[in-house]
N, CA, C and O atoms as a MOPAC input file, in Angstrom:
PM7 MOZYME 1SCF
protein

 N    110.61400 1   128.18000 1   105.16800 1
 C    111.89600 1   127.55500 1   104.88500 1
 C    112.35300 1   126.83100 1   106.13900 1
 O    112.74600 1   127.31600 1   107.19900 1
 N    112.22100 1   125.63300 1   105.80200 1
 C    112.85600 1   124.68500 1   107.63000 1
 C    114.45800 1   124.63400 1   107.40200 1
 O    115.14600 1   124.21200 1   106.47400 1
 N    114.73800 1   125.20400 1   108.56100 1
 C    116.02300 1   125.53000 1   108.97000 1
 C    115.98400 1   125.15700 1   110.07400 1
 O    114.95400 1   125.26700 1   110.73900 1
 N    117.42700 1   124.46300 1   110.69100 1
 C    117.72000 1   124.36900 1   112.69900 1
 C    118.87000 1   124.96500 1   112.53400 1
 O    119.57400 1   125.05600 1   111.52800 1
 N    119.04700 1   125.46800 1   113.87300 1
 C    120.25100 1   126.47800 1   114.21700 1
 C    120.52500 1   125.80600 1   115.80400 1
 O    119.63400 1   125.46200 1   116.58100 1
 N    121.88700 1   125.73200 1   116.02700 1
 C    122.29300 1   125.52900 1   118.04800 1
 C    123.49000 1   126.38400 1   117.70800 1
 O    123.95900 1   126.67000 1   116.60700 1
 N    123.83600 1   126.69500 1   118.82800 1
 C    124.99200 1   126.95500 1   119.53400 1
 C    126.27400 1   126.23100 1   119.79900 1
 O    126.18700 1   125.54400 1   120.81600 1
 N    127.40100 1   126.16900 1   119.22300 1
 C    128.47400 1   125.27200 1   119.88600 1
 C    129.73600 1   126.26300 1   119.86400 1
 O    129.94300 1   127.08000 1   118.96800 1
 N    130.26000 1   126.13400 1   120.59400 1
 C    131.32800 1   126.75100 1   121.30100 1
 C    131.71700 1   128.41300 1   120.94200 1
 O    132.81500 1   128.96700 1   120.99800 1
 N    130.76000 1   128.80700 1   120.66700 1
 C    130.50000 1   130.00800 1   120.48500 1
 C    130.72400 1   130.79100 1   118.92900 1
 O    131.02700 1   131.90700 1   118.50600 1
 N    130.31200 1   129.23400 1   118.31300 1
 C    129.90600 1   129.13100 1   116.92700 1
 C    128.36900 1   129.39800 1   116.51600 1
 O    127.67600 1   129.55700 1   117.52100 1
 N    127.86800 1   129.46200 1   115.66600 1
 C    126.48900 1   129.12900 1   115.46000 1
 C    126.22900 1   128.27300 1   113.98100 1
 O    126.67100 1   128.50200 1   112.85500 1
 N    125.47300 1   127.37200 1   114.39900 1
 C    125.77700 1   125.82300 1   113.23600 1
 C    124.33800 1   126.15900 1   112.65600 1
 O    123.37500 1   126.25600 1   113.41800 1
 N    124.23100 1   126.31600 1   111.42300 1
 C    122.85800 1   126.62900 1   110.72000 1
 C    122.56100 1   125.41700 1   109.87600 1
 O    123.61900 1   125.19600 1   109.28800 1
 N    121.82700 1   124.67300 1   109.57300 1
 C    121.71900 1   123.59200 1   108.56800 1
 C    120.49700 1   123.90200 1   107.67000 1
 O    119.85100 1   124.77400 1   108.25200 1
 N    119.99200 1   123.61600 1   106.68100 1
 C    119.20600 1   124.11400 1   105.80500 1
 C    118.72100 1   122.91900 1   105.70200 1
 O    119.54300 1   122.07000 1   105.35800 1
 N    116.97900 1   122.33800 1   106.00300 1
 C    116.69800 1   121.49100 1   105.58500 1
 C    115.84500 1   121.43300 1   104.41900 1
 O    114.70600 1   120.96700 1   104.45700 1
 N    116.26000 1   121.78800 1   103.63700 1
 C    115.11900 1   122.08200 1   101.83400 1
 C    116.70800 1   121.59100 1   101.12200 1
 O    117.90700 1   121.56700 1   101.39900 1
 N    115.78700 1   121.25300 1   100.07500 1
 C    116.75200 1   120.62400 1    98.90200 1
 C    116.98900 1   121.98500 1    97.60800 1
 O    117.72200 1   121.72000 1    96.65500 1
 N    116.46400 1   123.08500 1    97.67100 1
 C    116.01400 1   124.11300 1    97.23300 1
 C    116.58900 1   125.28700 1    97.55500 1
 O    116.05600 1   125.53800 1    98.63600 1
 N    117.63300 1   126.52900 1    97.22000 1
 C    117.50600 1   127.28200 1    97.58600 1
 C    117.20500 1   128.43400 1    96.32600 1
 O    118.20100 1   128.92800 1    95.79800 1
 N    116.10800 1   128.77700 1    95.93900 1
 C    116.07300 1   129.14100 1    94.39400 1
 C    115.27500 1   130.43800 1    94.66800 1
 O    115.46700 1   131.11200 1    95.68000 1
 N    114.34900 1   130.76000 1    93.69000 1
 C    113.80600 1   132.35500 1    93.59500 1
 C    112.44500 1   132.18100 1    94.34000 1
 O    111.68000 1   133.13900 1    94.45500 1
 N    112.10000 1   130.73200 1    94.93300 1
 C    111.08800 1   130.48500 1    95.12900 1
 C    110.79400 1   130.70000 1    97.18500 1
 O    109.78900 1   130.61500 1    97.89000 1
 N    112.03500 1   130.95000 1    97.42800 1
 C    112.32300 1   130.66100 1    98.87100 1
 C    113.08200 1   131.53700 1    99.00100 1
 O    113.43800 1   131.63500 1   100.17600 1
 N    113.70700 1   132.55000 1    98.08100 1
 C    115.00100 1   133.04700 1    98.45400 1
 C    115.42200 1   134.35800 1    99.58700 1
 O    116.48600 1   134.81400 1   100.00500 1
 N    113.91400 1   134.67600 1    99.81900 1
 C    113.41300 1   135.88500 1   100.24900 1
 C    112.99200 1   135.04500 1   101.75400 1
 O    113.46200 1   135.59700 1   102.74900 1
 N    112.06500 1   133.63100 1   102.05200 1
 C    111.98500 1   133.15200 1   103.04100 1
 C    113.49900 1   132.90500 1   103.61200 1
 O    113.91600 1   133.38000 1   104.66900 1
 N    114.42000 1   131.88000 1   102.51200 1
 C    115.79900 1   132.24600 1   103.11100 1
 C    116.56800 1   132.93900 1   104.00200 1
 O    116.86700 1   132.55000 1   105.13100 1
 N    116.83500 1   133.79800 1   103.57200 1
 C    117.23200 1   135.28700 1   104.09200 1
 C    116.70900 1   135.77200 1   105.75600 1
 O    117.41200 1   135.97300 1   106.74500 1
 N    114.87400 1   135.88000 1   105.56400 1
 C    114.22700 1   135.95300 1   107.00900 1
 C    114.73800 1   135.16300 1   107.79500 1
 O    115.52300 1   135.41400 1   108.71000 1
 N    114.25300 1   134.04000 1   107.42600 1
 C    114.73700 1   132.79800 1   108.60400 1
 C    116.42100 1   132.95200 1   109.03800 1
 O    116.68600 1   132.85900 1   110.23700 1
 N    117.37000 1   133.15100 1   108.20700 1
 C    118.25500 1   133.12900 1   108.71400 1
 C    118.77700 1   134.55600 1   109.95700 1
 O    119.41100 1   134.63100 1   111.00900 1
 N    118.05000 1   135.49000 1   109.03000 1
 C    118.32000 1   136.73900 1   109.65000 1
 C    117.62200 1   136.50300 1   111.51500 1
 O    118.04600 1   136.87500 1   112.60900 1
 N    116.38200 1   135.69800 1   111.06900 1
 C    115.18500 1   135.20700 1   112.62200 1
 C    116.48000 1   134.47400 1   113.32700 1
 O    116.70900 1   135.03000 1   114.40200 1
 N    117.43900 1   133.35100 1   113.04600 1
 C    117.95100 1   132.48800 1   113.29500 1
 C    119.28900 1   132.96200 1   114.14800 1
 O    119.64900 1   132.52700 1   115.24200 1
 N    120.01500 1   134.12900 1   113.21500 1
 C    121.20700 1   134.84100 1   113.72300 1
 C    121.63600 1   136.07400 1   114.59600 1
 O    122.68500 1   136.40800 1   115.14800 1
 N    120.00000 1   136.76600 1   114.44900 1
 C    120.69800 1   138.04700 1   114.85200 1
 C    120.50400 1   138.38100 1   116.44700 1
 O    120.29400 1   139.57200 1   116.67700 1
 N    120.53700 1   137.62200 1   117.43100 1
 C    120.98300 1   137.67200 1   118.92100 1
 C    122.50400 1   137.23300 1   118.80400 1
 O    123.18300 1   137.67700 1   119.73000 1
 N    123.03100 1   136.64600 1   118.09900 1
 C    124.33600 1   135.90600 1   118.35900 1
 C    125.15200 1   136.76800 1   118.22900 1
 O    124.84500 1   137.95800 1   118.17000 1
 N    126.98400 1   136.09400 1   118.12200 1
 C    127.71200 1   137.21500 1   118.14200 1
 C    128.79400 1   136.53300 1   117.48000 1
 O    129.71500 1   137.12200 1   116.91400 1
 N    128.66300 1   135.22000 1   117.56400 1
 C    129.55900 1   134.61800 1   117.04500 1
 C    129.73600 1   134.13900 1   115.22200 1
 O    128.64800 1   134.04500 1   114.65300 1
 N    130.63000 1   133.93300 1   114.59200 1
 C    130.92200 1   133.39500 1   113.29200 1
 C    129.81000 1   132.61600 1   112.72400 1
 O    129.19700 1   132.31500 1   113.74900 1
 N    129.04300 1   132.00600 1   111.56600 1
 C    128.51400 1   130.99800 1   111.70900 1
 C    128.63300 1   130.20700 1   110.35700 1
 O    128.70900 1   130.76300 1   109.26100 1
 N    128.64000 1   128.85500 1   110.55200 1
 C    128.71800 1   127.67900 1   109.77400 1
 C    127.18200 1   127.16800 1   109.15900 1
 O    126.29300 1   126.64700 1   109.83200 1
 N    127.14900 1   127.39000 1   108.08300 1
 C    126.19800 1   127.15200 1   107.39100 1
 C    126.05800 1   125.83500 1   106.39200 1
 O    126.53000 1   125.81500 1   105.25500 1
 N    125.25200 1   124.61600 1   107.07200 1
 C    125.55700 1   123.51900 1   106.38400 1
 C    124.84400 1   123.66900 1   105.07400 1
 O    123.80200 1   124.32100 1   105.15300 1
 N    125.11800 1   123.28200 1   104.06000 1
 C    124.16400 1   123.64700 1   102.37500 1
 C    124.22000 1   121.76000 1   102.58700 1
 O    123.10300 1   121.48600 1   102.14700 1
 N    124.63700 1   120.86800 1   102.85000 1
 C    124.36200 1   119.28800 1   102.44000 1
 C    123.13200 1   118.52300 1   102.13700 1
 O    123.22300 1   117.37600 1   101.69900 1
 N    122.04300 1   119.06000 1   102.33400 1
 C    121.06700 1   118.75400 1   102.03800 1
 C    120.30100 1   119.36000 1   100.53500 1
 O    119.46000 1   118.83000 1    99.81000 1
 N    121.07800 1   120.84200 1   100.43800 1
 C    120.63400 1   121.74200 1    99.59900 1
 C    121.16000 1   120.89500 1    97.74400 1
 O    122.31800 1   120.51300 1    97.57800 1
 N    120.50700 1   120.81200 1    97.04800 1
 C    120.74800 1   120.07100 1    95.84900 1
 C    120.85500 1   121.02300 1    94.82600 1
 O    121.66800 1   120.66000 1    93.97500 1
 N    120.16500 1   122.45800 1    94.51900 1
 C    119.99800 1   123.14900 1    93.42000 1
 C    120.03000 1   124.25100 1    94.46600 1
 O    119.50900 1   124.41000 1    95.57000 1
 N    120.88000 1   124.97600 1    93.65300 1
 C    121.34500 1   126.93000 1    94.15800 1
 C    121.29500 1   127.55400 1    92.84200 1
 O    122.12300 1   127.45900 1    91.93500 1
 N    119.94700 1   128.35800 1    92.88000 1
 C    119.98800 1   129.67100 1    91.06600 1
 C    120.53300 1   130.69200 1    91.56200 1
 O    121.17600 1   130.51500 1    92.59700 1
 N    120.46400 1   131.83500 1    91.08500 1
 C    121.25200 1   133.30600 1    90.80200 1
 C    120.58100 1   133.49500 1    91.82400 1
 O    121.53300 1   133.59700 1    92.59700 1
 N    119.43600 1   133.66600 1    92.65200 1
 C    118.23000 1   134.02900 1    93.35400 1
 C    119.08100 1   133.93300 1    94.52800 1
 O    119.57900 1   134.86300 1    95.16200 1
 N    119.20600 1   132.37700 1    94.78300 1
 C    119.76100 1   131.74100 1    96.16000 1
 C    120.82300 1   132.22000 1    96.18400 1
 O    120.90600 1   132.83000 1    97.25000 1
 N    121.90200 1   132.33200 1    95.51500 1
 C    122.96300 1   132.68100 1    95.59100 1
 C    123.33100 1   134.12900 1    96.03000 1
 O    124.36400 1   134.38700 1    96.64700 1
 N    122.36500 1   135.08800 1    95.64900 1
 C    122.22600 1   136.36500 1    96.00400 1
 C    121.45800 1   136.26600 1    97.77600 1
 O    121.36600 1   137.25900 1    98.49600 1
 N    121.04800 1   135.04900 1    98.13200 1
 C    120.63200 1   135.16500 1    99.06800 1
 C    121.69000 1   134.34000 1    99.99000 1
 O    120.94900 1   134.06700 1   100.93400 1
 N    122.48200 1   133.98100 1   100.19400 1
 C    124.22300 1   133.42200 1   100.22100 1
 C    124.37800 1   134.93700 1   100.70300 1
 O    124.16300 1   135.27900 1   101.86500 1
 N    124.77500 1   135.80600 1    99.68900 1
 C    125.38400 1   136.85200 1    99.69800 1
 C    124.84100 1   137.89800 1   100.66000 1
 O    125.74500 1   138.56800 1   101.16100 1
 N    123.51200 1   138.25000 1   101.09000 1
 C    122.62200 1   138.77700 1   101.01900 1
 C    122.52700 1   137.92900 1   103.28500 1
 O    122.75200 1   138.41400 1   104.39400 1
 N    122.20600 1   136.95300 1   102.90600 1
 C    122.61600 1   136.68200 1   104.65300 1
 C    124.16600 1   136.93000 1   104.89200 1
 O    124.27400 1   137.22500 1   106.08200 1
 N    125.48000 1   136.94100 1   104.25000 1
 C    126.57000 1   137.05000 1   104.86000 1
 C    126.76200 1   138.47500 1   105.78600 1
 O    127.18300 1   138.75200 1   106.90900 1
 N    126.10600 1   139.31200 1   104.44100 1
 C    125.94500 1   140.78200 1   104.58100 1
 C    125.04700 1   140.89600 1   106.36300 1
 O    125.45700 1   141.54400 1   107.32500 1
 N    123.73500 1   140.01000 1   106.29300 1
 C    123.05900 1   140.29200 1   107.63900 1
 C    123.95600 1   140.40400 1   109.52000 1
 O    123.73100 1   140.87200 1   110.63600 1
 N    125.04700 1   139.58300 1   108.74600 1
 C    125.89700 1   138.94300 1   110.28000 1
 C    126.48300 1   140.59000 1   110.75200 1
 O    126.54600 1   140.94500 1   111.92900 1
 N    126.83900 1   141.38000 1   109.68900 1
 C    127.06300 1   142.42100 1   110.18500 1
 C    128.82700 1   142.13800 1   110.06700 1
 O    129.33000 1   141.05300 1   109.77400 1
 N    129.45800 1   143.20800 1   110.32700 1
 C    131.16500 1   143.37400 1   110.47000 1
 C    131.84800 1   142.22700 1   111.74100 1
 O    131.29000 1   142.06800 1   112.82700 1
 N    132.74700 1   141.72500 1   111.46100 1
 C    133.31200 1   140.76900 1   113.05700 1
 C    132.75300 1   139.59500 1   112.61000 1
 O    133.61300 1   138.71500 1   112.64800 1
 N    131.64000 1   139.16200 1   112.17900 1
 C    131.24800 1   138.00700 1   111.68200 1
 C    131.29800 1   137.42600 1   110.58500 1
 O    131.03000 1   138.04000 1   109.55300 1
 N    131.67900 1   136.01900 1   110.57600 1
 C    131.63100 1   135.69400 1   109.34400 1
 C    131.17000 1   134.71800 1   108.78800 1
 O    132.11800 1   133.95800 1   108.98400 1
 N    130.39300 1   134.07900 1   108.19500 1
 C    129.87900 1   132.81500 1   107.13600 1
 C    130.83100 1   132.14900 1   106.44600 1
 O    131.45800 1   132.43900 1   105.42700 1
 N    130.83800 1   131.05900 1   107.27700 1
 C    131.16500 1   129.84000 1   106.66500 1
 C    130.70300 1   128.66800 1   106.06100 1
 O    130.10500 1   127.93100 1   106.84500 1
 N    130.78300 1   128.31300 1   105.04500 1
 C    129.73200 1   127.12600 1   104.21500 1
 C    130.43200 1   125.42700 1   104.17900 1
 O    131.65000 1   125.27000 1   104.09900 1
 N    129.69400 1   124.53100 1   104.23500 1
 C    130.01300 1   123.28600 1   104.49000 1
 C    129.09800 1   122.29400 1   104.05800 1
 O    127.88800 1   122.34300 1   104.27700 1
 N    129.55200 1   121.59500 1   103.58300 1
 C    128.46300 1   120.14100 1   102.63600 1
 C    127.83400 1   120.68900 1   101.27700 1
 O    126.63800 1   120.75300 1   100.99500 1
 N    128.88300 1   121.05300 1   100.53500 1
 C    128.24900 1   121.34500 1    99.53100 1
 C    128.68000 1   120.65000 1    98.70900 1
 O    129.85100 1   120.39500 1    98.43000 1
 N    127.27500 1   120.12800 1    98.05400 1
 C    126.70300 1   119.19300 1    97.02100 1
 C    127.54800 1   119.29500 1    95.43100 1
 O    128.04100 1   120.35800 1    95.05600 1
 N    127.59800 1   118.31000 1    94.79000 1
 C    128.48600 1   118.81300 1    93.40400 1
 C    128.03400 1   120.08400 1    92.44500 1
 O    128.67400 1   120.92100 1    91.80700 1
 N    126.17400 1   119.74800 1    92.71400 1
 C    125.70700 1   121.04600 1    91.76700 1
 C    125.82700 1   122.43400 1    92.48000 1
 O    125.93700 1   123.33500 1    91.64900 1
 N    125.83800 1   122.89200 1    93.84400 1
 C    126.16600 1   123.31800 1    94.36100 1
 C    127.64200 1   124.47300 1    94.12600 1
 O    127.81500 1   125.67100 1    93.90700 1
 N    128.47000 1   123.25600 1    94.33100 1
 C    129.81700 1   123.59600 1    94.80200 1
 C    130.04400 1   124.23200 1    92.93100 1
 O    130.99800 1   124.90800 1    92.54500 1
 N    129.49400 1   124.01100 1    92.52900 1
 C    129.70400 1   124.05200 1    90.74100 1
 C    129.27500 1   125.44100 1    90.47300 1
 O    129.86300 1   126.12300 1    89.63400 1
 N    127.87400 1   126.06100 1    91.42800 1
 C    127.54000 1   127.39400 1    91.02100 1
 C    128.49000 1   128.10400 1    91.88900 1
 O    128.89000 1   129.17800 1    91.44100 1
 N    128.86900 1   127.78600 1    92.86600 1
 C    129.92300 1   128.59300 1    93.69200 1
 C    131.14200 1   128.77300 1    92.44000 1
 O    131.38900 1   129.81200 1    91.82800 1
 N    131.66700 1   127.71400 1    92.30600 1
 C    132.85500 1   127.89400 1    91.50800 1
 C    132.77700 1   128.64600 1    90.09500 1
 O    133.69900 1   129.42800 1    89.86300 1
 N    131.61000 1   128.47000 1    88.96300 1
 C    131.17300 1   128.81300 1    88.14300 1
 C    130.87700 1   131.00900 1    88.45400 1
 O    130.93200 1   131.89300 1    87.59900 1
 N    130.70300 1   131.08900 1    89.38400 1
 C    130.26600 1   132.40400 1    89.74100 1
 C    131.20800 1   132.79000 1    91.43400 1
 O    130.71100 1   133.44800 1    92.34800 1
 N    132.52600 1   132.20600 1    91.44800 1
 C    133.49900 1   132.76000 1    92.06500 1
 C    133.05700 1   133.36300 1    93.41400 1
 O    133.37300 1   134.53500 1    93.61800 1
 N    132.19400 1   132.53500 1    94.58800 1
 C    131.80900 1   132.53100 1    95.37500 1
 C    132.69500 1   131.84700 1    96.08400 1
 O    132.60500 1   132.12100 1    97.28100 1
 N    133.61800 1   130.96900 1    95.80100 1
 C    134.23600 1   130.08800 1    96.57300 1
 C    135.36100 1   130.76000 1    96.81400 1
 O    136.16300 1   130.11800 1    97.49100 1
 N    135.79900 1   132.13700 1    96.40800 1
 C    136.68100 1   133.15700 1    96.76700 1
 C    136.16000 1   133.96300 1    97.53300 1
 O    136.99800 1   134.58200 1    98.18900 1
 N    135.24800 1   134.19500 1    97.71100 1
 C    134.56200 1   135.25000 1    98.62300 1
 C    134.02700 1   134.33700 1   100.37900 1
 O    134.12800 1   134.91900 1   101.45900 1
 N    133.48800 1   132.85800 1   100.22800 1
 C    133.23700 1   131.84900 1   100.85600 1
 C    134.30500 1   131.15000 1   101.64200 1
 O    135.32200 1   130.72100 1   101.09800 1
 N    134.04900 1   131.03000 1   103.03000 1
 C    135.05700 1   129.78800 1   103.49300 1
 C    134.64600 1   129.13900 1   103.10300 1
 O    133.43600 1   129.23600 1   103.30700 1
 N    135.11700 1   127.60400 1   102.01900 1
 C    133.80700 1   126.64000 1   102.22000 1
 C    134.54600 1   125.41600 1   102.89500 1
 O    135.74800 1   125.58600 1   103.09800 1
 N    134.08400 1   124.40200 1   103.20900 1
 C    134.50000 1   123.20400 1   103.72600 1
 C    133.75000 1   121.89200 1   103.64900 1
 O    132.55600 1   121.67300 1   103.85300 1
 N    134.65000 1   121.13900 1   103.33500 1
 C    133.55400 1   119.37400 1   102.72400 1
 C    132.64800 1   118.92300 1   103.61900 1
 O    131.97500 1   117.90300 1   103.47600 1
 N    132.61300 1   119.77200 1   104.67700 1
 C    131.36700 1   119.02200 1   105.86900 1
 C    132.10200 1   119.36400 1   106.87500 1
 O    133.30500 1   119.58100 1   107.01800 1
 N    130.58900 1   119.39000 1   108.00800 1
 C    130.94200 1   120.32100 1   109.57700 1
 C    131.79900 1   119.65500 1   110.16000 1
 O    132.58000 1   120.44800 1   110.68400 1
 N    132.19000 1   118.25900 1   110.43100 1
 C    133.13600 1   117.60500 1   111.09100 1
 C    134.32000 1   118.54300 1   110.58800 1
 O    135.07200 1   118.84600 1   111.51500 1
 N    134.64200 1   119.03000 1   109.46800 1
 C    135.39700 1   119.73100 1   108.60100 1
 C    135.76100 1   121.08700 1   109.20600 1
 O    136.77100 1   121.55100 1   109.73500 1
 N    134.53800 1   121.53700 1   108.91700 1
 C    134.43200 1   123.16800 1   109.69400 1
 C    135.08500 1   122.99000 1   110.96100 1
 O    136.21900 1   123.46400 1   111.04000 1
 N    134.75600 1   122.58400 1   111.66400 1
 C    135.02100 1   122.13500 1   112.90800 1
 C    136.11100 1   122.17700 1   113.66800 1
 O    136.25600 1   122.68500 1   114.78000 1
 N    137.02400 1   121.49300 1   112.85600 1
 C    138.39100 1   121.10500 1   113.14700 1
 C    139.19800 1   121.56700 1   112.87900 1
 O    140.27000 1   121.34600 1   113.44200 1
 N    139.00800 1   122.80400 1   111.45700 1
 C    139.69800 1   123.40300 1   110.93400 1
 C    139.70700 1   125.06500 1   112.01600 1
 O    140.73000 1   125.57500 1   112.47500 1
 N    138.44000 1   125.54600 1   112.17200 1
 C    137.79700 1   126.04400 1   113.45600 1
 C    139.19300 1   126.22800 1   114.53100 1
 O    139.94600 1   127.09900 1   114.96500 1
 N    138.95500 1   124.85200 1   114.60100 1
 C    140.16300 1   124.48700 1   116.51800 1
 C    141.27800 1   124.50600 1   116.28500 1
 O    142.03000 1   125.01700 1   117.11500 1
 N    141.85800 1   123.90000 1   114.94700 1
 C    142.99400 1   124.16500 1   114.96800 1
 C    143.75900 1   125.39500 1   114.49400 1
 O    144.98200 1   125.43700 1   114.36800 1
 N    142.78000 1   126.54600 1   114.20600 1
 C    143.12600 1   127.82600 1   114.06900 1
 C    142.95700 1   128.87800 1   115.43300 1
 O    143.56400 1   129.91700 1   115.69500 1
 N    141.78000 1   128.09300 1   116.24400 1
 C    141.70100 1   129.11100 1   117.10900 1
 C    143.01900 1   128.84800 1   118.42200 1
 O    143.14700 1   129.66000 1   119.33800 1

């Protein structure tokens, strides 16, 4: 599963580069992110904008990395796509989810809270 992850201000910015997050990856998902997060300490922003199709699978794997960050941390989601934002809403993830229209988004909303 190609994923990039950096560091910014003691955020951690995850972007997902697959158009896919389904039953087929959902288990690579999860690793990689868990490979990706677990030295950090900070919150992290998870871009989905590239991601086009999310099944029950992926979505449990959404759920399933929030759980990995551990207590103090938290997952935040950003660029999500119409089909996307549709299974969030359809299955009431977007109550459980920060989400935000894109990282410039995250971002700012971020600073002007902290």
């Amino acid at each position: 599963m190609k994923m990039s992850f950096e560091h910014r201000d003691g955020l951690g910015l995850l972007r997902v580069e697959e158009p896919r997050i389904d039953a087929s990856v959902a288990i690579q998902f999860k690793d990689r992110f868990h490979d990706l997060t677990q030295n950090g300490t900070g919150d992290v922003i998870l871009d989905l904008s590239q991601v086009d199709f999310l099944d029950s699978s992926g979505l449990g794997a959404l759920v399933g990395a929030r759980k990995l960050l551990g207590a103090g941390r938290v997952l935040e989601l950003c660029g999500l796509t119409p089909t996307v934002d549709r299974v969030m809403v359809l299955t009431r993830m977007h109550t459980v989810f920060p989400i935000h229209p894109d990282l410039v988004t995250a971002l700012a909303t971020r600073a002007a809270t902290s």
